[in-house]
mmCIF file as gemmi writes it, N, C-alpha and C atoms, coordinates in Angstrom:
data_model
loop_
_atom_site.group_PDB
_atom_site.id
_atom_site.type_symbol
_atom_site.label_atom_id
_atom_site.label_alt_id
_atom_site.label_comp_id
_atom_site.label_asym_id
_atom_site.label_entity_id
_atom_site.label_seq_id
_atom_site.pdbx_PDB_ins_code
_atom_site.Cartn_x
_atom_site.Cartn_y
_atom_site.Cartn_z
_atom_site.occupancy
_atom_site.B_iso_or_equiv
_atom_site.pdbx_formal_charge
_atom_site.auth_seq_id
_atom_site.auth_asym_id
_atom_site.pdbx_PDB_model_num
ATOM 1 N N . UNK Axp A 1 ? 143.17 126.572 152.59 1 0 ? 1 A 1
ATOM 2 C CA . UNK Axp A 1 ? 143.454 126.635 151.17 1 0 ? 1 A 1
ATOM 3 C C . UNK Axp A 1 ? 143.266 125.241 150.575 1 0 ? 1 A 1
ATOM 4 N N . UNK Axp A 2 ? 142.485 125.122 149.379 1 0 ? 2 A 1
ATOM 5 C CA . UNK Axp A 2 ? 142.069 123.829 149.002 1 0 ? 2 A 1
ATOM 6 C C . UNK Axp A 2 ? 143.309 123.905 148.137 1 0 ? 2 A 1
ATOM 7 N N . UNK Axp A 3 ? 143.469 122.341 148.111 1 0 ? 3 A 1
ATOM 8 C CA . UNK Axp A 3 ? 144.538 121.678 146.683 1 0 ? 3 A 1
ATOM 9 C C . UNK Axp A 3 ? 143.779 120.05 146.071 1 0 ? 3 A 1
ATOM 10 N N . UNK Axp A 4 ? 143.585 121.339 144.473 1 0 ? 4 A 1
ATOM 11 C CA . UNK Axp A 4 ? 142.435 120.561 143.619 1 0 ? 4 A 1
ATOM 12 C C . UNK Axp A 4 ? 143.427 119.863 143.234 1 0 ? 4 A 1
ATOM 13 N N . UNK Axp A 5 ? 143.245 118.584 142.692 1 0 ? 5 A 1
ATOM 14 C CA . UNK Axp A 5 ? 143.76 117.448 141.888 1 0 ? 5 A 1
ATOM 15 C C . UNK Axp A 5 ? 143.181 117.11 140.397 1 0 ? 5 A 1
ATOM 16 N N . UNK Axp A 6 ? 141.917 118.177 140.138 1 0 ? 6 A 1
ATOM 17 C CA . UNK Axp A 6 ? 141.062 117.931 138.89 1 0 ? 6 A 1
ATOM 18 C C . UNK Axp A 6 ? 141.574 119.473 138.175 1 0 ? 6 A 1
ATOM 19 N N . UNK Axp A 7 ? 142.744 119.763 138.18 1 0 ? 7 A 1
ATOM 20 C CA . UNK Axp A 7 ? 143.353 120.915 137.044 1 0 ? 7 A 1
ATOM 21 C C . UNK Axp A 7 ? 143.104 120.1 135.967 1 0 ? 7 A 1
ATOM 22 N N . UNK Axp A 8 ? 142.643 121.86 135.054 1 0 ? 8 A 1
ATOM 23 C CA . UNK Axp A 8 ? 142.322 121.537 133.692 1 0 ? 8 A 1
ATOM 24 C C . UNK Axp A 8 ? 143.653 122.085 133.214 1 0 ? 8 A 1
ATOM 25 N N . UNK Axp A 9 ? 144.101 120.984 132.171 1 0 ? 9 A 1
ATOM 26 C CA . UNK Axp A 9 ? 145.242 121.418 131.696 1 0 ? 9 A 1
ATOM 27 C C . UNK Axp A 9 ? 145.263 122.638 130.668 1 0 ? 9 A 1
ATOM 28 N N . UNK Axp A 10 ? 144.435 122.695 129.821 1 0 ? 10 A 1
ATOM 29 C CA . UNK Axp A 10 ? 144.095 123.526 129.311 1 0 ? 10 A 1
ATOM 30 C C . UNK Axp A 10 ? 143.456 124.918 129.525 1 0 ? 10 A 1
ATOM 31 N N . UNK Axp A 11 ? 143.49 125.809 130.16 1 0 ? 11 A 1
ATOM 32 C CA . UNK Axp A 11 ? 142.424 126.794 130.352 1 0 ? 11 A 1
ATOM 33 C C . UNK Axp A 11 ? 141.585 127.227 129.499 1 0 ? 11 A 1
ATOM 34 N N . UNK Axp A 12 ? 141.414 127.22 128.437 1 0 ? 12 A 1
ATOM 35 C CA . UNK Axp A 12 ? 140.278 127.835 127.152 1 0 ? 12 A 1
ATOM 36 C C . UNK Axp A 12 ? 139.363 126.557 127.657 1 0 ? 12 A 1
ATOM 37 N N . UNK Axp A 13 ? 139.636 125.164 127.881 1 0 ? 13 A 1
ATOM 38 C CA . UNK Axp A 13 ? 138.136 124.388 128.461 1 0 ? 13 A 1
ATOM 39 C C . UNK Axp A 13 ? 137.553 124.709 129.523 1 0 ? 13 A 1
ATOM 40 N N . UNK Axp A 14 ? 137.666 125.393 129.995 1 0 ? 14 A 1
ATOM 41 C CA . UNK Axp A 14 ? 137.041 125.136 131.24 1 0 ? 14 A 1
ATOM 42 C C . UNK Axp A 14 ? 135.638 125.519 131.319 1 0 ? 14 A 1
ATOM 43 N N . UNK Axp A 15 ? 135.152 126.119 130.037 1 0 ? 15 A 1
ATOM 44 C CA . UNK Axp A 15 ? 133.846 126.53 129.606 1 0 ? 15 A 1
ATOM 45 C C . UNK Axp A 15 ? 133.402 125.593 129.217 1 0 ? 15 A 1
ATOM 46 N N . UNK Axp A 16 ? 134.09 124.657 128.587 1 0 ? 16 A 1
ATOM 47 C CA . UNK Axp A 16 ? 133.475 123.772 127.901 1 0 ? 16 A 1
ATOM 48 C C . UNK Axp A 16 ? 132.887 122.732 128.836 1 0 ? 16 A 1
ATOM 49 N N . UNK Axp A 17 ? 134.097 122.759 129.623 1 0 ? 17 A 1
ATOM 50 C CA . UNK Axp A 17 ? 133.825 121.056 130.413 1 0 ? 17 A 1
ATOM 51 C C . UNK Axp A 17 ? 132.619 121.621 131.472 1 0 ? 17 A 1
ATOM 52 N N . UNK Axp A 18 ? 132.582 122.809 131.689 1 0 ? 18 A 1
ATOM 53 C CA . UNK Axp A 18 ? 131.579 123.519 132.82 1 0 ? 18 A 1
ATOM 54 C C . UNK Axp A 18 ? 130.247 123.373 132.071 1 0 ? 18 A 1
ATOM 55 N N . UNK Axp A 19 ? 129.914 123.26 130.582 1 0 ? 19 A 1
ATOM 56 C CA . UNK Axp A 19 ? 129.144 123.224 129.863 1 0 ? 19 A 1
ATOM 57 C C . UNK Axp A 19 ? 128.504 122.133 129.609 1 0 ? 19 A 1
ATOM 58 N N . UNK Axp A 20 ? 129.457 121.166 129.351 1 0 ? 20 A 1
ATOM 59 C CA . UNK Axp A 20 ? 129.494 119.378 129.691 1 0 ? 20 A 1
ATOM 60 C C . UNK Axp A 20 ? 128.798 119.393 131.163 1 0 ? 20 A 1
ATOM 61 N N . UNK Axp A 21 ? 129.206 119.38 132.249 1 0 ? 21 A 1
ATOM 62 C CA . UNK Axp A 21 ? 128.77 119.376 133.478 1 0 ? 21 A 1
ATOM 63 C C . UNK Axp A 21 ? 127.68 119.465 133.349 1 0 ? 21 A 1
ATOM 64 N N . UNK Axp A 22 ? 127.669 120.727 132.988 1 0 ? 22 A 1
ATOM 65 C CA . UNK Axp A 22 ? 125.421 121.004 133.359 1 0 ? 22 A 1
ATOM 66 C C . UNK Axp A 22 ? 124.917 120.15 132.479 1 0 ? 22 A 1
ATOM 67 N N . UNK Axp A 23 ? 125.147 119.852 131.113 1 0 ? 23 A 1
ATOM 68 C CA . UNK Axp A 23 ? 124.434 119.107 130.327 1 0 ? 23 A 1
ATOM 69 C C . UNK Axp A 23 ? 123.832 117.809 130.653 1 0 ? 23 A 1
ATOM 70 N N . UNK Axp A 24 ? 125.253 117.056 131.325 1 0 ? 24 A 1
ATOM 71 C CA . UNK Axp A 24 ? 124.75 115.754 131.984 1 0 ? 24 A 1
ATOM 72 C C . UNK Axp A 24 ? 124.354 115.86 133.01 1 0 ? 24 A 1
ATOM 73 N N . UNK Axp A 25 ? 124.668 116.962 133.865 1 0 ? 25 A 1
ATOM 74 C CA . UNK Axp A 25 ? 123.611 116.982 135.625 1 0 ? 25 A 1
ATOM 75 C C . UNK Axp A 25 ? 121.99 117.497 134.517 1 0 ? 25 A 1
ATOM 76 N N . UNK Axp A 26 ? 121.399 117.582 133.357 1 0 ? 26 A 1
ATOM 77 C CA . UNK Axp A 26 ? 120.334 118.099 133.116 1 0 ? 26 A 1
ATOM 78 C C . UNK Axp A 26 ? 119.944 116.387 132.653 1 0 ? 26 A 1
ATOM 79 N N . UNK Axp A 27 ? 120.522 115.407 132.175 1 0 ? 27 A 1
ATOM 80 C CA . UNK Axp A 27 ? 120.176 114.11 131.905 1 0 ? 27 A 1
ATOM 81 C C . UNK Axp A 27 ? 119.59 113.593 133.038 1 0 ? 27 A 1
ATOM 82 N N . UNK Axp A 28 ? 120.495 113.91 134.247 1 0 ? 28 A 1
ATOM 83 C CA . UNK Axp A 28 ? 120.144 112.817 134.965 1 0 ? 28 A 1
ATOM 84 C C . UNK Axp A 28 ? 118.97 113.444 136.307 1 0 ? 28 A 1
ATOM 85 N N . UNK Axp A 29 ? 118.813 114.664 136.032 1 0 ? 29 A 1
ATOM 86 C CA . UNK Axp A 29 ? 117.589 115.66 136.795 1 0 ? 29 A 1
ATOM 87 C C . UNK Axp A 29 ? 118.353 115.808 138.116 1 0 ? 29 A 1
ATOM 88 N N . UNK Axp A 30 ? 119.428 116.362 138.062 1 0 ? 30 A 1
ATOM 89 C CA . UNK Axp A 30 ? 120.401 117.177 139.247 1 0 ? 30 A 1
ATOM 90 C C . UNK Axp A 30 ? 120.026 118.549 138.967 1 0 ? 30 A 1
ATOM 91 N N . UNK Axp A 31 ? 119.748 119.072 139.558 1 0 ? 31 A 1
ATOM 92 C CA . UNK Axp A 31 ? 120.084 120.946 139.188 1 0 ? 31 A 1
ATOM 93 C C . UNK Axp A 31 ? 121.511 121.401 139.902 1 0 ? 31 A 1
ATOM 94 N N . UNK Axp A 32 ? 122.363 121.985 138.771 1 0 ? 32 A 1
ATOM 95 C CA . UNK Axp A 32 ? 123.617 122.35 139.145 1 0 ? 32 A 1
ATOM 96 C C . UNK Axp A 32 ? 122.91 123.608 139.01 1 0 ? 32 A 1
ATOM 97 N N . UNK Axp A 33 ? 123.856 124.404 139.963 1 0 ? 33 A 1
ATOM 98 C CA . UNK Axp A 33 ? 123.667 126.063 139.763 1 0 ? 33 A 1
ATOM 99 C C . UNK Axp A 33 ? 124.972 126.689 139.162 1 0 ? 33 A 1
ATOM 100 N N . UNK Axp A 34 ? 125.236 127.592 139.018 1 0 ? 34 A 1
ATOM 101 C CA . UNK Axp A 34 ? 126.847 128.345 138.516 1 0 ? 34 A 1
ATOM 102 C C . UNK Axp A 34 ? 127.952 128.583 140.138 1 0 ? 34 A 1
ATOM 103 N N . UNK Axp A 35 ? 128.593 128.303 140.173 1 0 ? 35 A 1
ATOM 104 C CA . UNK Axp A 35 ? 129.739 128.109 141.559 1 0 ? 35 A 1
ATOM 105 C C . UNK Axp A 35 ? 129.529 127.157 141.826 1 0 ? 35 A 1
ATOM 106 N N . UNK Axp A 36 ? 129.31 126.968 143.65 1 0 ? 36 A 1
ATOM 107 C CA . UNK Axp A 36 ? 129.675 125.926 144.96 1 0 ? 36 A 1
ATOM 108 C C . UNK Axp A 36 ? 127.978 125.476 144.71 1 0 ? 36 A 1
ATOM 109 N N . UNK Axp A 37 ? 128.301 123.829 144.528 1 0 ? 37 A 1
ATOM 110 C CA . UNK Axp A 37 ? 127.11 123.1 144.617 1 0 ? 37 A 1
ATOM 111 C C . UNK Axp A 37 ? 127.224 121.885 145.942 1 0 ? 37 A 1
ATOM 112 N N . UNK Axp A 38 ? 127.819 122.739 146.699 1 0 ? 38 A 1
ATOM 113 C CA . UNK Axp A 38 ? 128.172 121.813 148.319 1 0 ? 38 A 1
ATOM 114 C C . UNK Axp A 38 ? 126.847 121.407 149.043 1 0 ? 38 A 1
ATOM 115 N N . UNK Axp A 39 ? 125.571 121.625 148.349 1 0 ? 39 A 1
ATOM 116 C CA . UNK Axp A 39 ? 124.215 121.037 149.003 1 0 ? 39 A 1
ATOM 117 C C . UNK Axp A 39 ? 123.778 119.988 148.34 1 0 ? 39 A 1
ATOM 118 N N . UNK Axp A 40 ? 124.762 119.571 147.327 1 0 ? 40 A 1
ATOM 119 C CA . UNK Axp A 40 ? 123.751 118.14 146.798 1 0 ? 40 A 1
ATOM 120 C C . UNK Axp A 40 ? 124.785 116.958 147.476 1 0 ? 40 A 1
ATOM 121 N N . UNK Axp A 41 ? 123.964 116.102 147.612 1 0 ? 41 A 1
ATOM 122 C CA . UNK Axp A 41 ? 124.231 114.241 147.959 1 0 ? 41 A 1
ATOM 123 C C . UNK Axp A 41 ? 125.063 114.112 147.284 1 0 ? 41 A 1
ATOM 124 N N . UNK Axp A 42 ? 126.303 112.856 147.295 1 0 ? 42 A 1
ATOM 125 C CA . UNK Axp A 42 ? 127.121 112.077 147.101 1 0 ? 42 A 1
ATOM 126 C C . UNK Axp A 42 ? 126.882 111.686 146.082 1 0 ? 42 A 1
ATOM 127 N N . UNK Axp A 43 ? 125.222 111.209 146.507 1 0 ? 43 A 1
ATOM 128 C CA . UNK Axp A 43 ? 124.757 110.093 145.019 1 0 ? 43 A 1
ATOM 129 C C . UNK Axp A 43 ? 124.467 110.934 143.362 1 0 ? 43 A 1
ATOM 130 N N . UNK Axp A 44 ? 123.395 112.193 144.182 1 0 ? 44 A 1
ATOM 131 C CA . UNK Axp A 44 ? 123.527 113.449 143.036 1 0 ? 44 A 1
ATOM 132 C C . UNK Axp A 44 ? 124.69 113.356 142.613 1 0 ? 44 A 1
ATOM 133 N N . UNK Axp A 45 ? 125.638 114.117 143.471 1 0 ? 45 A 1
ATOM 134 C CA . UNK Axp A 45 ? 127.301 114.895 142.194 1 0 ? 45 A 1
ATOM 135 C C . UNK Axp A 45 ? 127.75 113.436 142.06 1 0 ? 45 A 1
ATOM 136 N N . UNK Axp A 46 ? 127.451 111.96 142.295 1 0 ? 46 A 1
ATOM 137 C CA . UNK Axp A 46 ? 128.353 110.998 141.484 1 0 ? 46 A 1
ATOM 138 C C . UNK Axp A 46 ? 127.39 110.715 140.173 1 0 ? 46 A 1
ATOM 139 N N . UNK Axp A 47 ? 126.005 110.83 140.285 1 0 ? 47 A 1
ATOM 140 C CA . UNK Axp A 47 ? 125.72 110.199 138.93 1 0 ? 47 A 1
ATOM 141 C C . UNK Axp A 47 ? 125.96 111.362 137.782 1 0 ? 47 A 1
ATOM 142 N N . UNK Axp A 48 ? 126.027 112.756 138.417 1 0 ? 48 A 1
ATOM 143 C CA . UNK Axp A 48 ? 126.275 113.932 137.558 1 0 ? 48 A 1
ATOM 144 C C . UNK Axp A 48 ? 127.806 113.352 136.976 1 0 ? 48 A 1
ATOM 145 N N . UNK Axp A 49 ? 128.919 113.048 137.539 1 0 ? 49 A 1
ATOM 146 C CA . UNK Axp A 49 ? 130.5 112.365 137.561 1 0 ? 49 A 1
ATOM 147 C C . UNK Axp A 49 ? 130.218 111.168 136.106 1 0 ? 49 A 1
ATOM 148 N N . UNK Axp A 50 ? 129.071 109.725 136.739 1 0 ? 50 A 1
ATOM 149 C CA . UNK Axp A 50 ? 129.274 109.016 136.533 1 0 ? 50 A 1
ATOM 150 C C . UNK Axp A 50 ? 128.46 109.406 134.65 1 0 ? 50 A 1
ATOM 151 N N . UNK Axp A 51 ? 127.386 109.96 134.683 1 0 ? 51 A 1
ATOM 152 C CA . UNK Axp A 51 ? 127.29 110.111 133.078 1 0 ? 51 A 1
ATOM 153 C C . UNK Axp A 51 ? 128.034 111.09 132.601 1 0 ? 51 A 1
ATOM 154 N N . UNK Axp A 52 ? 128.941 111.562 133.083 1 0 ? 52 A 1
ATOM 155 C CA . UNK Axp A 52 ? 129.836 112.061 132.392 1 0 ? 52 A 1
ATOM 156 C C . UNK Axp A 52 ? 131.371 110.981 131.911 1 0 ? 52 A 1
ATOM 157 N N . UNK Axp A 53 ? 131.302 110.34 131.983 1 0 ? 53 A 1
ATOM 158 C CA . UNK Axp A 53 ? 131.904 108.887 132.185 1 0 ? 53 A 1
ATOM 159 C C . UNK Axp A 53 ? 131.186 108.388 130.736 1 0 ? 53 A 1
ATOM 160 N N . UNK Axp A 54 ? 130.335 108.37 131.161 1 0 ? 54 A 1
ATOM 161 C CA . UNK Axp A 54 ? 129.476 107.171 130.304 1 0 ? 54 A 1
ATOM 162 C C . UNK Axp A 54 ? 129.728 108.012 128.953 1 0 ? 54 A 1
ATOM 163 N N . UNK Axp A 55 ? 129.131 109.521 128.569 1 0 ? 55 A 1
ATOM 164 C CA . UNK Axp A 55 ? 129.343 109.775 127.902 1 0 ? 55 A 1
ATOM 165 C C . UNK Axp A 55 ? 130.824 110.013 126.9 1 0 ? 55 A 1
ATOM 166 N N . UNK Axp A 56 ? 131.923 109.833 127.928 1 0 ? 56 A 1
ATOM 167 C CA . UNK Axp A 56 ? 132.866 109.827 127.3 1 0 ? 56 A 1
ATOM 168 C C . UNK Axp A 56 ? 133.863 108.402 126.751 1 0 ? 56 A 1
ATOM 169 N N . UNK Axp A 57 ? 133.225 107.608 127.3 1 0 ? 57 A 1
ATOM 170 C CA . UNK Axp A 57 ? 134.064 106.591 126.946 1 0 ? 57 A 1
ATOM 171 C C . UNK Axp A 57 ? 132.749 105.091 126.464 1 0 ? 57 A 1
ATOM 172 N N . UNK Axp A 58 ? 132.35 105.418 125.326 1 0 ? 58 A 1
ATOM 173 C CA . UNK Axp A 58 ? 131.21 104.854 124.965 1 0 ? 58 A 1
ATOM 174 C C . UNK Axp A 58 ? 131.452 103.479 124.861 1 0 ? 58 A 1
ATOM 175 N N . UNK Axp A 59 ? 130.338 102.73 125.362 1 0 ? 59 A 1
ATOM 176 C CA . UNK Axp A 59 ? 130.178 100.731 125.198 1 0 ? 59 A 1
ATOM 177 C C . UNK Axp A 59 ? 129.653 100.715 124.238 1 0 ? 59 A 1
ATOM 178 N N . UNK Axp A 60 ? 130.494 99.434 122.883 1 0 ? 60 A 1
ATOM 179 C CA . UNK Axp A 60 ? 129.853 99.321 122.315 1 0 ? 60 A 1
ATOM 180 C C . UNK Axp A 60 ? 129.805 97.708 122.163 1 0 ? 60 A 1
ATOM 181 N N . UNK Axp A 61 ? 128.584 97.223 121.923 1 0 ? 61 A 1
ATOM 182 C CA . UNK Axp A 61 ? 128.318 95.792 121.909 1 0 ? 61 A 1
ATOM 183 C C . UNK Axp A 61 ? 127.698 95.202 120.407 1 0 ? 61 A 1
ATOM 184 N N . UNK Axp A 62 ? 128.266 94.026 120.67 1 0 ? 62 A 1
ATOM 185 C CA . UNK Axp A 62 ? 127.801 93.279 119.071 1 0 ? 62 A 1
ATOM 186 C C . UNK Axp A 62 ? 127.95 91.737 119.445 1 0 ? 62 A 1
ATOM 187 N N . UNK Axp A 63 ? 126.995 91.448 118.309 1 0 ? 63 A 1
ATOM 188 C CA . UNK Axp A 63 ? 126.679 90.156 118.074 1 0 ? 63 A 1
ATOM 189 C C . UNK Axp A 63 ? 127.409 88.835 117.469 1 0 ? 63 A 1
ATOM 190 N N . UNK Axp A 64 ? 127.475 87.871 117.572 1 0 ? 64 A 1
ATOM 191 C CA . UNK Axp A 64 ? 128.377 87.392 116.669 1 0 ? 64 A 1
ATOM 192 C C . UNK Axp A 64 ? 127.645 86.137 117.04 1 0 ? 64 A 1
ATOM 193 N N . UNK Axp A 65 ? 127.406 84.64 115.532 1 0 ? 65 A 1
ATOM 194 C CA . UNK Axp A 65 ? 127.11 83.833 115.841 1 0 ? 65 A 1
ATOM 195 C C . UNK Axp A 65 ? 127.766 82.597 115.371 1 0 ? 65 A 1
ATOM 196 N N . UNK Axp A 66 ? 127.973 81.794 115.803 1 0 ? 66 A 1
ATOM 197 C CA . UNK Axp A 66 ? 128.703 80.935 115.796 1 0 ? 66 A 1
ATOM 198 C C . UNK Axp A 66 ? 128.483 79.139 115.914 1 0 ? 66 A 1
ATOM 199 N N . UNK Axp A 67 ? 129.114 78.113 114.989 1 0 ? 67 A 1
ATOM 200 C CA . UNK Axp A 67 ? 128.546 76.887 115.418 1 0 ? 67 A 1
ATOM 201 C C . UNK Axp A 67 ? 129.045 76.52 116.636 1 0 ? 67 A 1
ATOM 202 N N . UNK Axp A 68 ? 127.319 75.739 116.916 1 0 ? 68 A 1
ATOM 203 C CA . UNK Axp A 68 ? 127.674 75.449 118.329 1 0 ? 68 A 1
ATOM 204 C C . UNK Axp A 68 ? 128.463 74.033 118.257 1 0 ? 68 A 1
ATOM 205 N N . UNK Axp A 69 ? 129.739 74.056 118.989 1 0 ? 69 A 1
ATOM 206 C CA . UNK Axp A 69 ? 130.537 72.688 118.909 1 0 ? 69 A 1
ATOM 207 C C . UNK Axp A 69 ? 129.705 71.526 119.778 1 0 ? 69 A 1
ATOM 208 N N . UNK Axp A 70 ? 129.132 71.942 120.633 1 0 ? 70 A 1
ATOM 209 C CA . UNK Axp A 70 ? 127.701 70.504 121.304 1 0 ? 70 A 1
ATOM 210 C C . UNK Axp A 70 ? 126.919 70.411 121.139 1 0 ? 70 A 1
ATOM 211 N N . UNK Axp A 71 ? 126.529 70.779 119.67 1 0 ? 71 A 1
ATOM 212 C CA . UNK Axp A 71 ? 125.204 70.212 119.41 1 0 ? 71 A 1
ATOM 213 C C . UNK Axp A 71 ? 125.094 70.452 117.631 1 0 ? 71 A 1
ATOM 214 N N . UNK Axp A 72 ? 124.888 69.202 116.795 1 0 ? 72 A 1
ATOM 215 C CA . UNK Axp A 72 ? 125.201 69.651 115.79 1 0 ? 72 A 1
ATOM 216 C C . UNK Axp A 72 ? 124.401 70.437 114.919 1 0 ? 72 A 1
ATOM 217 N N . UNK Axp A 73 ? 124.845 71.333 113.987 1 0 ? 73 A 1
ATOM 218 C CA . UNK Axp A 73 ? 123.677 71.814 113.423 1 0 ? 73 A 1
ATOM 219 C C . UNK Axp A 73 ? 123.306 72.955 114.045 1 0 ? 73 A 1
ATOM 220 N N . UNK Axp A 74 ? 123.553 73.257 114.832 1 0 ? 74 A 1
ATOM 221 C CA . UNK Axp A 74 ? 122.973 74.61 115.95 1 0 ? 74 A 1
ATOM 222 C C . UNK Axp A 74 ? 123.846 75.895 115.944 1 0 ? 74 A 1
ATOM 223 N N . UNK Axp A 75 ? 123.37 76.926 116.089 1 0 ? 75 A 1
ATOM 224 C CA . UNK Axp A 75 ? 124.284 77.919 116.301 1 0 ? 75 A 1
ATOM 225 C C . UNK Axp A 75 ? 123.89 78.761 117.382 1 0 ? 75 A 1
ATOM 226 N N . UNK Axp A 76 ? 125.105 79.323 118.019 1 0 ? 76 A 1
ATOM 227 C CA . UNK Axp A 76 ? 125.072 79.958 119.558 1 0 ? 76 A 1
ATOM 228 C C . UNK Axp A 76 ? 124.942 81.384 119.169 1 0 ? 76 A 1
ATOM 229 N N . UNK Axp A 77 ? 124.936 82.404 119.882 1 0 ? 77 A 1
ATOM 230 C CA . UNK Axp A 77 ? 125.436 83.557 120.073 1 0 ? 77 A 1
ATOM 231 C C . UNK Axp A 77 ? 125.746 84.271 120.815 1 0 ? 77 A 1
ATOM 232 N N . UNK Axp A 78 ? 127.035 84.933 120.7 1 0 ? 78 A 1
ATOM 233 C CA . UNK Axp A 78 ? 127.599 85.292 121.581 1 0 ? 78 A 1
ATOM 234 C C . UNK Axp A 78 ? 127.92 86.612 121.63 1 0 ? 78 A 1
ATOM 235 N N . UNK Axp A 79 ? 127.676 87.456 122.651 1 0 ? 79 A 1
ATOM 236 C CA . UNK Axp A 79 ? 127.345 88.937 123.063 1 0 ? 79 A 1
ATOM 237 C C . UNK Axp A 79 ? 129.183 89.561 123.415 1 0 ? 79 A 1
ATOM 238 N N . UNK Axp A 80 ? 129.512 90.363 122.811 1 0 ? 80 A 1
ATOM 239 C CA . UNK Axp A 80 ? 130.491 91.078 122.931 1 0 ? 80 A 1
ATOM 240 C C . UNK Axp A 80 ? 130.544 92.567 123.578 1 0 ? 80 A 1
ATOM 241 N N . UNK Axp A 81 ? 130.996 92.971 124.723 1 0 ? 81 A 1
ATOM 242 C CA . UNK Axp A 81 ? 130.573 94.28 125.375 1 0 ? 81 A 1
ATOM 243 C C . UNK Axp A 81 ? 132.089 94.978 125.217 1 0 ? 81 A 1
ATOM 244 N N . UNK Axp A 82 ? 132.403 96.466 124.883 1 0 ? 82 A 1
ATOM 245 C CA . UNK Axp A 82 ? 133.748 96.269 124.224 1 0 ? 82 A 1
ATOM 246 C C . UNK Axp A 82 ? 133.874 98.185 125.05 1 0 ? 82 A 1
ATOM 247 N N . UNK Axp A 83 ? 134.356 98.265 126.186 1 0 ? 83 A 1
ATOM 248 C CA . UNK Axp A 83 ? 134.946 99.997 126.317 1 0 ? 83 A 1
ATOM 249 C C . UNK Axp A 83 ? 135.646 100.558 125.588 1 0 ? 83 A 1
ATOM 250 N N . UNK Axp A 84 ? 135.593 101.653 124.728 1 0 ? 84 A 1
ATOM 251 C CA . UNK Axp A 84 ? 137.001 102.277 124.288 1 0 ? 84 A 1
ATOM 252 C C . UNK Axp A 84 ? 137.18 103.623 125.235 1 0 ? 84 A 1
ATOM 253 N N . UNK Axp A 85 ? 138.829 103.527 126.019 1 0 ? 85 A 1
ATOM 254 C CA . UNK Axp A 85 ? 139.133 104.198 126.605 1 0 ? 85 A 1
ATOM 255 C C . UNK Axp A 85 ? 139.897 105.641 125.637 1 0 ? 85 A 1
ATOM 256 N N . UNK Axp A 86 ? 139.183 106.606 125.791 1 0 ? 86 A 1
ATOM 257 C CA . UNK Axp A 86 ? 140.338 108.233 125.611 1 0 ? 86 A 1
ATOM 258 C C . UNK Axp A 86 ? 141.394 108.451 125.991 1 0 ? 86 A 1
């Protein structure tokens, strides 16, 4: 008897997130089938995992420029990479 640790708290998602699933295993050229996908690689079902990740918790980056204090007259720029967590 398996004991899952990935309960959906909700039951009305589970279409959804099953829907999500295939979408991003179709990004990253996994073929999920409907049930037990116990024949794909580690690396398959993690990058299927990992853009599902990506898609949910989006990077967003920006620019910003600034005087440079060693050198006069000059300006730097500096790259900001920023997660927002759900």
């Amino acid at each position: 008897m398996a004991n899952r640790s990935n309960k959906i708290n909700i039951p009305e998602a589970r279409a959804a997130m099953d829907k999500f699933k295939m979408e991003s295993a179709s990004e990253v050229g996994v073929n999920l089938k409907q049930g037990y996908n116990g024949d794909l690689t580690s690396r398959q079902a993690g990058s299927v995992g990992g853009q599902m990740v990506k898609k949910m918790t989006p990077t967003r980056t920006f620019l910003v420029s600034r005087q440079n204090r060693a050198a006069n007259g000059h300006a730097t720029q500096i790259r900001y990479i920023a997660s927002l967590g759900v």
